[in-house]
N, C-alpha and C positions, 0 to 999 in steps of 0.2 A: 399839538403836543407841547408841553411845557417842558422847562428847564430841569424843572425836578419829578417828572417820568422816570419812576424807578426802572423801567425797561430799557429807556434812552440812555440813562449812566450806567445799567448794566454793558450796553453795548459799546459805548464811548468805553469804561473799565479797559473792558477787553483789546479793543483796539489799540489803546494804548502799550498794555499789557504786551502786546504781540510787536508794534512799533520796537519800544525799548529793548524787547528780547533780542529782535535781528540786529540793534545798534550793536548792544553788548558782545551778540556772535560777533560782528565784523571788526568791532573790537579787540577780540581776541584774538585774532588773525582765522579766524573762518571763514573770512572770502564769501565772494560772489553778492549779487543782487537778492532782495527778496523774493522775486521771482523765482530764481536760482533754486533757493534756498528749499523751496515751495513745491520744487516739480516731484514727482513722485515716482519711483523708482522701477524697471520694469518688471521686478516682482511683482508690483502694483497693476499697471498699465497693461501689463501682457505685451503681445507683440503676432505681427500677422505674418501669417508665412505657409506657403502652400494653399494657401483660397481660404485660411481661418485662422481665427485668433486662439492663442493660448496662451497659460501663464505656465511660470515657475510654481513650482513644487514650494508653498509657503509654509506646511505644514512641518513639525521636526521630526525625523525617523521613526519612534516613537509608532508614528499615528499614520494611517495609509495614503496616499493621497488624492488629494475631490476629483472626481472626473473631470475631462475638458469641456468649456462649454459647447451645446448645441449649434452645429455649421448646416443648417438648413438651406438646400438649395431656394434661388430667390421663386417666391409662386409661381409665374410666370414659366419656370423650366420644370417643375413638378410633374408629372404622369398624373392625367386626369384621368379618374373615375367614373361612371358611371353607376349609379344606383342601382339596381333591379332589384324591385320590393321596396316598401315601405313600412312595413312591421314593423314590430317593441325593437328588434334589433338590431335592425336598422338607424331609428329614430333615439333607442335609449340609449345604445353605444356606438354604434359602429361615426356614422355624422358627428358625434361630439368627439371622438377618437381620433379627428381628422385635424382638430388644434393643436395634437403631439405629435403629428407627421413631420418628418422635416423633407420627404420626398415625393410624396401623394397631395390630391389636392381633388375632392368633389365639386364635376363640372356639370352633372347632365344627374335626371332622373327618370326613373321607368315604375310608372303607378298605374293601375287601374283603377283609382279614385280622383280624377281631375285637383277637385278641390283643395283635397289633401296636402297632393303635389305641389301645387302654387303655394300656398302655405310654407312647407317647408322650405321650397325654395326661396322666397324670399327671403326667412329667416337664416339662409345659410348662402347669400348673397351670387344662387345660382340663377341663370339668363332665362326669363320666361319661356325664351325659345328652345331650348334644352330641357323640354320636358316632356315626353315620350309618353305612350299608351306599350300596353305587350307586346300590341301588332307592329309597333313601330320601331321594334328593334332593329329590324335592315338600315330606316333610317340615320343610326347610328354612323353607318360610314361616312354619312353627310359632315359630321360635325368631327373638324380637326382638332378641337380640346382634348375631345375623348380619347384616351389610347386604350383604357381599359374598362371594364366591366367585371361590377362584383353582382352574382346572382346569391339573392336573400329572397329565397320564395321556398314556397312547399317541395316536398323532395322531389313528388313526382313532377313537378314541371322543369325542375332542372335540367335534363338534357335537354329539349326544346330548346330554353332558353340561351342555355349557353354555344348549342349549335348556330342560333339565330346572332348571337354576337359571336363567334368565329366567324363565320360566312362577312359579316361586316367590315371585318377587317382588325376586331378589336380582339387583345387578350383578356383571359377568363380568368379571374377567382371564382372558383364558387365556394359554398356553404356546404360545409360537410352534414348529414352523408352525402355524397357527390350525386349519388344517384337511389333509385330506388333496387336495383340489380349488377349482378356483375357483364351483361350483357348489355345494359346501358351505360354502365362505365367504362368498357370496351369503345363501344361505337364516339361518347365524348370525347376519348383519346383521339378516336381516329380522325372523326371531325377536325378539331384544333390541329392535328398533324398535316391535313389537308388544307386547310387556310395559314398552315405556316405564324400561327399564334402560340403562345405560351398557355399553359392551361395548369392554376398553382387549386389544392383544394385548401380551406381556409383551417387547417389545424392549427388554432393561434398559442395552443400547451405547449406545442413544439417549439413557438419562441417567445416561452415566459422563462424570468431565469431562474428561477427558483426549478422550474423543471430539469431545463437546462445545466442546472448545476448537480441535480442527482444522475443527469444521466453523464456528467465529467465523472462522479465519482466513480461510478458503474461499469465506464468503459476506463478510470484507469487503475482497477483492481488496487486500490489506496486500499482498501477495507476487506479485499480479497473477491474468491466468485461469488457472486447471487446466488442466491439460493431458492429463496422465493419472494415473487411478489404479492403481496395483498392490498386491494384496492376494490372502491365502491363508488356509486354515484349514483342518489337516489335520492329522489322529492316525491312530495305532494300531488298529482296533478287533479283539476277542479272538475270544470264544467266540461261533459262530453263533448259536446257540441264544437269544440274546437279541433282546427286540422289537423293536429297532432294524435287527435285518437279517431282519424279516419282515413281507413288502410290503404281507398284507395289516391290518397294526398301523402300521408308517412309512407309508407311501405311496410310498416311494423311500428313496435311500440317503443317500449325502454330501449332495446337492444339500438337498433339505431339513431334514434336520439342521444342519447343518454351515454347506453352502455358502451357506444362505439371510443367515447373515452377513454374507458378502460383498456378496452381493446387494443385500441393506437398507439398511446400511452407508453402500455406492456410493451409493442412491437418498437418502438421508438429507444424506450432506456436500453433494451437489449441488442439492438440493432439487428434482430434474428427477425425469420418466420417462424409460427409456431409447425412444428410438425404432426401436430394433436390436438382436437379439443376435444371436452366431454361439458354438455350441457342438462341442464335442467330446467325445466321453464315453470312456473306456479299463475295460473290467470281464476280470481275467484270468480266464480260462477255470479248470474243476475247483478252483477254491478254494473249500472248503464256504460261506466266510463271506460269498458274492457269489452264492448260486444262484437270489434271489428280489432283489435290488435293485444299484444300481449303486456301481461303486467311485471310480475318476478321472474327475471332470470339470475342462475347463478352459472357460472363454468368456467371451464379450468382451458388451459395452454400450456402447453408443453415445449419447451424452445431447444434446438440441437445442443447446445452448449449444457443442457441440464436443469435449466431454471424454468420453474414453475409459477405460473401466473391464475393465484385464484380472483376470480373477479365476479362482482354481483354488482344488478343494475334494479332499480324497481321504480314504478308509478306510485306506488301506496306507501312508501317507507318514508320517515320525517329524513328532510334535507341533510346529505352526508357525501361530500365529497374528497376522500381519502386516498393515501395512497402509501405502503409501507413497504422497503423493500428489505430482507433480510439477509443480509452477508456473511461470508465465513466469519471476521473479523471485528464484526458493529450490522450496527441497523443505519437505517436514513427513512426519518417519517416526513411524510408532506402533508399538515393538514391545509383541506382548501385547493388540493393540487388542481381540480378541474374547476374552481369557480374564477369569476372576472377580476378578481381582487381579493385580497388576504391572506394570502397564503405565511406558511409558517412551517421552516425546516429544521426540524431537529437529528443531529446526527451523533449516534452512539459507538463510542470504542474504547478500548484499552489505553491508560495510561499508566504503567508500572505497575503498581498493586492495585489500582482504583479502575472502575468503569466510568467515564466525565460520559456526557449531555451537553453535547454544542448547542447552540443557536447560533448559526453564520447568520452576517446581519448581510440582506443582498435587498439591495434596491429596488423597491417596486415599480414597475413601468407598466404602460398601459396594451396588452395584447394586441387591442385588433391595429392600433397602431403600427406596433410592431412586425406584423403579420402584412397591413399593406404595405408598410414601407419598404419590408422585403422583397414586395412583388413588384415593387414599383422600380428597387435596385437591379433585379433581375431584366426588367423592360430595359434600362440604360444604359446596363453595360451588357447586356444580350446571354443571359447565364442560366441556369434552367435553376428550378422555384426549390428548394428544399424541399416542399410536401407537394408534387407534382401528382397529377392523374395517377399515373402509376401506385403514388400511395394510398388514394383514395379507392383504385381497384384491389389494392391486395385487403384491405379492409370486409367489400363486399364481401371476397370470394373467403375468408374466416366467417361470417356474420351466417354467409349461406351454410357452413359447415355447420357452426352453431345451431342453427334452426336443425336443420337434419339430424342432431347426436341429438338432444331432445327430443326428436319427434319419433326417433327410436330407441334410443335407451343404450346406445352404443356408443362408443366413443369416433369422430371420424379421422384418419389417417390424412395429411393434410400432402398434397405435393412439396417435395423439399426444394429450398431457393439456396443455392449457393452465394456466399461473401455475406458482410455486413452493406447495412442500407443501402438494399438490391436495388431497392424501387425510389432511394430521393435522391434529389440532388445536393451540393456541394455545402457543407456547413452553413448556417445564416449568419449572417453580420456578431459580431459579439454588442447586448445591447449596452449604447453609451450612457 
């Protein structure tokens, strides 16, 4: 480097530049060292307190202010998972959703594809020897990483599965629908109560906040009572030959894929059971992709408080996952409400002589995240899972009603549940 390197006098400039400055401060009577002078304030710095750092409020009233950062337990103390299944949903989201955990942590896997398995594993830095066959879920008690297991299979192997890790010793998320029956979701209950494990079903809408946030409005009559819900959830679906349209792997079609969104959704903002459905089911004839389960259903819910819940689900209708609830007072639309990402709330009310159109701007986070970390908070401090068995059997036993008011053209009477959110447990974390 030579003498007249314009980058070298730029740097020399400066240094000087900064020299002189701190002469003239101490000059002035401003005290202390450069150092001193240098350190940076703990608005800056933050400060640790209670097993995490946080800062000051740097922001002016004005404006809201940034969340605290992330206090992720160190990996090491996280609640290991267990895979079961290796599906798109597994591999597309659920595995990459485990880089925003700050209390979960994937230890072990359970494939019926060897090669697969290794594969992945490697790629996600889990022990060769933690990787399971189906049959090898008993083995699971072997391995003290594991505390939990999340089942990601067809519906009908769901209980199986999840009895074969109760029995091990590990707690259960499963994949909603929980089961293919309300007599199999019975017996999983009872399973997990018997091996003294927790059993959460994986309804990850229930802690997206944008949901979340309609169902604040919802329950704190801001906008007054519900009137009606309207909501949909419906795609495409392709090639028959997939397990989803064979009935005896689904257990049905849209309605529990799909439409049980709707369903749960309804039963979640309201915190009611319905007392009522009435359904209607549309399956087009000779379409290979409908020959074992059904395609359109629409149907209604009827909830004690008064609020009516139209809902429609379909295999053939272009992608549309909405959700509108109608208030004495304003509306609250949720476009997006059931898919992985994008949602967008818009809330409608009274100001003076005008009707305003909010958009709450709420931070997107990532569901199944959210949804493990839950379960994983529940393992730690021993608390039963928001969307517990129990919500996943009240689910069934609407879906069986459903089928039935369709299959006759009447409407079914539904048993009534006394209180709100009869069947979850305790609020979930607020997400940070």
């Amino acid at each position: 480097m030579t003498n007249d390197d314009p980058a070298a006098l730029g740097r020399r400039t400066l240094f000087a530049a900064g020299t002189a400055g701190l002469a003239l401060s101490a000059a002035a009577g401003g005290g202390g060292s450069a150092s001193a002078q240098s350190s940076p304030p703990p608005i800056d710095t933050g400060v640790v307190r209670d097993g995490r750092v946080s800062f000051p409020n740097w922001r002016g009233e004005a404006e809201p202010p940034s969340p605290p950062p992330p206090a992720p337990l160190p990996p090491g103390e996280r609640v290991g998972f267990a895979l079961v299944g290796l599906g798109r949903l597994t591999l597309e989201e659920l595995l990459p959703a485990f880089a925003e955990c700050r209390y979960a942590r994937p230890v072990a896997l359970v494939s019926g594809t060897p090669e697969k398995a290794r594969l992945v594993a490697a790629q996600y830095g889990i022990k060769p020897e933690a990787i399971y066959g189906y049959a090898d879920i008993p083995r699971l008690r072997e391995n003290g990483e594991v505390r939990a297991a999340y089942v990601v299979t067809p519906n009908s192997l769901h209980r199986e599965q999840v009895e074969a890790a109760a029995a091990a010793g590990k707690h259960v998320l499963c994949e909603k629908p929980m089961a293919v029956s309300s007599a199999e979701a019975r017996a999983m209950i009872a399973a997990c109560d018997r091996a003294r494990v927790k059993l959460m079903v994986a309804y990850r809408v229930q802690y997206e906040p944008h949901n979340r946030e309609v169902i604040r409005l919802l329950r704190s009559g801001e906008l007054g009572a519900a009137r009606l819900i309207e909501t949909n959830n419906c795609q495409v679906q392709g090639d028959p030959s997939q397990w989803r349209m064979k009935k005896a792997l689904a257990g049905g079609g849209s309605l529990p894929d799909i439409g049980i969104y709707c369903l749960n959704t309804a039963r979640a903002y309201t915190g009611e059971e319905p007392v009522e459905v009435f359904a209607r089911i549309h399956t087009p004839p000779n379409d290979p992709r409908f020959a074992e389960v059904e395609d359109t259903v629409s149907f209604m819910l009827r909830f004690p408080s008064g609020t009516i819940a139209n809902c429609a689900t379909s295999y053939s209708a272009f992608n549309s996952k909405d959700m509108r609830v109608q208030f004495e007072r304003g509306w609250a639309d949720l476009e997006n409400a059931y898919a992985y990402r994008g949602q967008q709330l818009r809330v409608a009310k009274r100001d003076g002589e005008r009707q305003v159109v909010e958009q709450p701007r709420i931070r997107e986070r990532n569901q199944f995240a959210l949804e493990m970390d839950h379960f994983a908070r529940c393992i730690l401090e021993d608390r039963r899972p928001r969307t517990p068995g129990e919500e996943g059997l009240r689910d069934h036993l609407a879906m069986e009603a459903i089928y039935r008011s369709a299959a006759t053209g009447q409407p079914v009477t539904m048993e009534p549940v006394q209180g709100l959110d009869a069947s979850r447990g305790p609020e979930a974390e607020k997400a940070g």
